[in-house]
N, C-alpha and C positions, 0 to 999 in steps of 0.2 A: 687556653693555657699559654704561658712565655708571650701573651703578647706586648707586653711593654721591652721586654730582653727581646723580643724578632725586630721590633720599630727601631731599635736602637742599632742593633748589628744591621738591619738593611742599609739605614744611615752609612753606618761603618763602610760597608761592604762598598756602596755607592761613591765614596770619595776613593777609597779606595784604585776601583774598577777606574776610575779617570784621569787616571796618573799614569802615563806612557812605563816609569822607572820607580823604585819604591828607592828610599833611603831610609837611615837607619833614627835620621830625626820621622818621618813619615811612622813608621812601623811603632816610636813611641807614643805618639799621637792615636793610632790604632787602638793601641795596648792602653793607652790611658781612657780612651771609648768604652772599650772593651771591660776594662775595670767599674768603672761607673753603673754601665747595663747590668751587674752581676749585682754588684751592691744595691739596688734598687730593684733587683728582682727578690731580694735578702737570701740568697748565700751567702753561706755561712762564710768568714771572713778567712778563715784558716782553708776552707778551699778555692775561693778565690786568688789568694796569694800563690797556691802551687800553680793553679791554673794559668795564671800570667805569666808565670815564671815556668814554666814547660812550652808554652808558643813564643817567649821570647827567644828561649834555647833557639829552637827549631828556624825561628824566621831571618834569625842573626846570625843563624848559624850558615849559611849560605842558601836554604831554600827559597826565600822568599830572593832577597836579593839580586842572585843571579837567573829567575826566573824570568820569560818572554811577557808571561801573563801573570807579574806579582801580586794582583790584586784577589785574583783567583785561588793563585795558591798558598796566600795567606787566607782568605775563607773556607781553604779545604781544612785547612791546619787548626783552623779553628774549631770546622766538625767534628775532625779525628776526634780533637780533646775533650769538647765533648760526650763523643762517643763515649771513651775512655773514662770520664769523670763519673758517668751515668752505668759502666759497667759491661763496655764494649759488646755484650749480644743477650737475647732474652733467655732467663733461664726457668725451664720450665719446672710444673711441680714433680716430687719426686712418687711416683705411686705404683713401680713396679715391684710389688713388694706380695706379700701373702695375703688375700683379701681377707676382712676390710682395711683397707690408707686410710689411717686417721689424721685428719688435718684437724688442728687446735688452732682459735683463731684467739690472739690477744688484742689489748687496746685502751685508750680510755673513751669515758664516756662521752656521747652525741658525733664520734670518727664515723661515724656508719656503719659498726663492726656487723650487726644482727643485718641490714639490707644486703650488705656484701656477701654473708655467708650467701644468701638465698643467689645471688647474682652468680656466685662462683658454682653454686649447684649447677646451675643454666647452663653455665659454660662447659662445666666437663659434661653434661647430659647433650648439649648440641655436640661438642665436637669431638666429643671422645667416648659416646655412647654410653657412659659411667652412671650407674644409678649411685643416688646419696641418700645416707640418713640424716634430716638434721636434727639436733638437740642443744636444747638450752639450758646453762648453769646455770644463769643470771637469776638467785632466787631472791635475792633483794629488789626485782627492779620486775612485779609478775605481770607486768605490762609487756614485757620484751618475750615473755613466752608465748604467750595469745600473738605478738607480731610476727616470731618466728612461725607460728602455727599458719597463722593466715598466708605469710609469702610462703612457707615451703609446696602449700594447695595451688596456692598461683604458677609457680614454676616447675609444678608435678613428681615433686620430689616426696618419699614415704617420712614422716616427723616422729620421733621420738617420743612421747609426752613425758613430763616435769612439772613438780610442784613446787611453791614455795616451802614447804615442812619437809623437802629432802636435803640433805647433802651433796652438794655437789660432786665431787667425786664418786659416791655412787650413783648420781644420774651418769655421769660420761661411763663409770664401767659397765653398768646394766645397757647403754644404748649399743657399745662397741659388742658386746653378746650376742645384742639382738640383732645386729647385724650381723654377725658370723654364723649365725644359726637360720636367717636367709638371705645367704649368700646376696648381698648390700657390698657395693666395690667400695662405695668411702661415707665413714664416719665424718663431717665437718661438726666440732661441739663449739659453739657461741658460747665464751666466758662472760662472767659480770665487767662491764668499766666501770673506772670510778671517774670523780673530776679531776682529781691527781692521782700521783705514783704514792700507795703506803704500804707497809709494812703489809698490811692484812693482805691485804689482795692479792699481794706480791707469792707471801706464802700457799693462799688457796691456789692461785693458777700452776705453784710449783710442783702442790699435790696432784691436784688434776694431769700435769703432766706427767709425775712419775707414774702414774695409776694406768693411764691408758699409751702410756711412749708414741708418741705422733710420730710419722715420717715425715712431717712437716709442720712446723709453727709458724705461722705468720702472723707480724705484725701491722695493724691497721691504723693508718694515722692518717688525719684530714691533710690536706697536702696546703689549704688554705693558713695553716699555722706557721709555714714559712720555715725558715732555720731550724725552729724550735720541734718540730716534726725528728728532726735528724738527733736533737739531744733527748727526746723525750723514747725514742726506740734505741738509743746507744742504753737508754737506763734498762729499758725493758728489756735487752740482749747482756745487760750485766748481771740480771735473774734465771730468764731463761734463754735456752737454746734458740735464740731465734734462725730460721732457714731461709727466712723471706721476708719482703715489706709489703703490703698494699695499699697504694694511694687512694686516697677518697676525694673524689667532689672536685678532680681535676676539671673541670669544663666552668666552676667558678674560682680556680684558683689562676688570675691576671698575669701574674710574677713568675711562677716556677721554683723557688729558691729552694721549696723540698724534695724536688726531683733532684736538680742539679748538687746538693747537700750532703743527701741522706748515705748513699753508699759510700762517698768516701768516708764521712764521718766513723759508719758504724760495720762496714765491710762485707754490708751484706747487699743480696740482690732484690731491686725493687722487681716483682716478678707479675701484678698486676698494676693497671690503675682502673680506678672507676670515673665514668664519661657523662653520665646524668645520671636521672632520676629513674629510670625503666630498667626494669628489672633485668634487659640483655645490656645495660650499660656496662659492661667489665670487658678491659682488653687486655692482653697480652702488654707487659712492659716492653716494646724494643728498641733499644738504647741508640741504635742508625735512624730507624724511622723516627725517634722524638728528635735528635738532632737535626733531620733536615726538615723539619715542622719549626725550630725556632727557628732557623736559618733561612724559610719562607718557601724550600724547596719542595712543600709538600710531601705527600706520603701515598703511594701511586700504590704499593703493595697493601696498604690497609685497607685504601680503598676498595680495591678488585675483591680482599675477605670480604668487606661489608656487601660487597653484591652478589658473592656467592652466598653470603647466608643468612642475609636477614632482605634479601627480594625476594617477595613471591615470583620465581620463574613461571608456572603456569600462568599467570595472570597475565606475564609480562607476552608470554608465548599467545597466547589468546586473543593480547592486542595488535600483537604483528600481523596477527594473522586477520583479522578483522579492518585493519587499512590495506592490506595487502588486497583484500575481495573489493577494495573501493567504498566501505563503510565509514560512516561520518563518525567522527572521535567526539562522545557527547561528554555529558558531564558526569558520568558514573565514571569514566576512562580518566575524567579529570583527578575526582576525587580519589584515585586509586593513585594514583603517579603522587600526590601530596601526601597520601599514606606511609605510599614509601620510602617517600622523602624523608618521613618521621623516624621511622625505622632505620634508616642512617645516621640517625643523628641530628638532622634537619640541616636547616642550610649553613651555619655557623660550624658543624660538624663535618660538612661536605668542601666547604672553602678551605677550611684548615689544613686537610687533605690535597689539596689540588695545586700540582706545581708552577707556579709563577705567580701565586693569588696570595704570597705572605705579605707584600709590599701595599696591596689594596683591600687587604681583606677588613681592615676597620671598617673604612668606608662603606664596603657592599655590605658589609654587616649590619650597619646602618641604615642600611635604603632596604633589604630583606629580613626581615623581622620573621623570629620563627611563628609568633603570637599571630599575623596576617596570615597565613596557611593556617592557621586553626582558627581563625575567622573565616575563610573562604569554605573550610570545610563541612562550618557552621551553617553557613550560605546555601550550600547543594542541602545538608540533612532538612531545609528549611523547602525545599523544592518539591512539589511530587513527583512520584515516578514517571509517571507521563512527560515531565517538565524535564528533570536530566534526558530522558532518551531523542526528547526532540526541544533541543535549546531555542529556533525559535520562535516556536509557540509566547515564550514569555516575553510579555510587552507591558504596557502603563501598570496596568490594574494588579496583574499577576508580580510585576515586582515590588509593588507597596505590600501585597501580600507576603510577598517573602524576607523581604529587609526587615518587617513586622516581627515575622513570627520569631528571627535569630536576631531579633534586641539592634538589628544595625541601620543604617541609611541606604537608599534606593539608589545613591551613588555610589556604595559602595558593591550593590549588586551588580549594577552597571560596570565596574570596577575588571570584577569577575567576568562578565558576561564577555569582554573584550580579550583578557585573558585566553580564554576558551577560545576564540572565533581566530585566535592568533594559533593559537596551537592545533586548530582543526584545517587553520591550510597550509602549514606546515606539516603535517602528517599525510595530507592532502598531493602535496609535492612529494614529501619520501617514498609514497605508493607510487607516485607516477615517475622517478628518477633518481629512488636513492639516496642514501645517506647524506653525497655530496650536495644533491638539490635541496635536502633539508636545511643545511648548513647556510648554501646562498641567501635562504629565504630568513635564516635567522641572522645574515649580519647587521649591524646596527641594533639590535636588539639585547647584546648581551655585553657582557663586561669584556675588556682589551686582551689579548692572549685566548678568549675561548671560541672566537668566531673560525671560519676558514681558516687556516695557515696557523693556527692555536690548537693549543694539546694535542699534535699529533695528527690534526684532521688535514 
């Protein structure tokens, strides 16, 4: 997500930074950069105008100017506003309330509104211990209730059942019962979309809300639709009470322009976005950490959550401890570290995160492909167990047999197999000295900023 708006301001940022003194032709120049990257990531035109026009105040107004390091703190200036555009800090959902919190989720149709409900069941079930009911209205569309059904079994959530030959509003009041009669913390009810805003729809989702009064309605809009995301939920908040926005399918959406859009437009808080396709892809909206993700500065506190809660720690604990006794790192250990690679997001997910990796993360994006980790992984499940525990048994015969069996080439096992042999003396060194000997052993090997003397090592 914002990668063409991050290329563009790092640009900025970079002419910027190598200017001893800024002037006030300089700072137009900027601001003319700076306007272009917005229009092209399609913000909406009416906030781009404030936008420019609130860091011109600021940088004319003697900050930038009389500053040692202008370049810098015209790119702070530019986060603040950011920040600020996007709604200065995350607001969480409202569900201190008399159990069950009914969340009513609106939309239109193919936003991801039915994947989301299940995704945001995950979330409050991992981090706020919340069990959920879901239920679905959608009685035109009885394909979306068989889907509900099956994600709510995947993410272990209890499901409502609904038919097509009820009324929607008596499915959402008979669900909100069932849950107050055992004790279920939150009702989430998946409404019908349509392909546009009509009349009809507008009024069922009005009844459904007065019927069951949600403490929260959120709006779910593809975030790939750009501008139009921001007028399409300014309609949706001019029927109902909207409380919140949820973005969809941010990890293909290039531009940004409905993150950067939506709250000014419609004054509400985007309070999720959604990050892939897996069903724990939903994160927290915060409006500081997406500003220094376009600005390239990465997102260090997103990071640390994702390893606090989607690493297997015993696994990881298991592996310490296993080079720790001087035990060879085979390829079960491989295939476990690429596992949880996935579970972060993978490496497009992990780069975006990591601070000084905005300026080359096209690039390495390019050379790490998340599709290669799911061919390597293909590689091991292609191995016998015998063959991951002792890597090198596997020689001529054994690798035609395994490139065979997972559809690939014997160079690409090879591939693999060096891979491994690189990370088993590398962990090899970490047993015998440490983190730091780890790191010696890896320079040259990894991207500029992450060796020795990079992030912090």
């Amino acid at each position: 997500m914002f990668d063409g708006l991050s290329e563009h301001l790092a640009a900025t940022s970079q002419k910027l930074r190598g200017q001893g003194r800024l002037t006030e032709k300089n700072i137009e120049d900027a601001l003319r950069d700076v306007r272009r990257a917005l229009l092209e990531a399609d913000v909406a035109l009416v906030v781009v105008r404030t936008f420019i026009e609130d860091i011109k105040q600021r940088a004319l107004g003697g900050d930038v100017l009389t500053s040692l390091t202008p370049g810098q703190v015209f790119i702070s200036i530019v986060q603040e506003e950011l920040v600020r555009v996007m709604g200065e800090q995350n607001e969480q959902l409202n569900l201190s309330v008399q159990p069950p919190a009914v969340v009513l989720m609106a939309g239109l149709q193919g936003a991801g509104k039915t994947t989301t409900v299940a995704k945001l069941s995950k979330l409050l079930q991992d981090r706020e211990k919340k069990k959920s009911l879901l239920v679905s209205c959608d009685i035109y569309r009885p394909a979306a209730i068989e889907q509900l059904k099956t994600l709510a079994a995947q993410v272990g959530a209890e499901f409502f059942p609904s038919s097509t030959d009820q009324k929607p509003v008596k499915i959402a009041q008979n669900a909100v019962d069932y849950a107050r009669k055992h004790h279920l913390d939150v009702v989430i009810v998946d409404t019908a979309g349509r392909l546009h805003i009509d009349d009809e729809m507008m009024a069922e989702i009005q009844q459904i809300h007065k019927a069951v009064n949600p403490v929260e309605t959120l709006f779910v809009v593809d975030s790939m639709t750009g501008q139009d995301a921001a007028n399409t939920a300014l309609a949706f908040d001019q029927a109902l009470p909207l409380t919140g926005i949820v973005l969809t399918k941010t990890d293909g959406d290039a531009r940004g322009g409905a993150a950067l859009s939506i709250r000014q437009i419609t004054g509400k808080p985007i309070k999720f976005m959604g990050t892939g396709e897996k069903i724990d892809g939903l994160e927290a909206f915060h409006p500081d950490r997406v500003a220094s993700r376009i600005l390239g500065m990465g997102d260090v506190v997103s990071l640390v959550e994702d390893v606090q809660t989607k690493v297997d720690h015993k696994k990881a604990e298991k592996l310490a401890k296993k080079i720790k006794k001087g035990k060879s790192f085979d390829f079960n250990d491989l295939k476990d570290q690429f596992e949880q690679m996935q579970n972060m997001g993978g490496m497009a997910g992990l780069i975006d995160k990591m601070p000084g990796m905005g300026a080359m993360s096209e690039k390495i994006k390019g050379q790490v492909d998340d599709r290669e980790i799911r061919r390597m992984i293909a590689i091991i499940h292609s191995m016998t167990p015998k063959e991951r525990r002792f890597p090198d048994i596997i020689k001529g015969s054994r690798k035609r047999r395994i490139a065979q069996g997972c559809g690939l080439q014997v160079q690409d096992v090879n591939k693999l197999m060096k891979q491994q042999l690189q990370m088993r003396k590398m962990m090899k060194k970490m047993s015998k000295g440490g983190m730091a000997a780890m790191m010696r052993g890896m320079k040259g090997k990894m991207p500029p900023g992450m060796g020795p003397g990079g992030m912090g090592f």
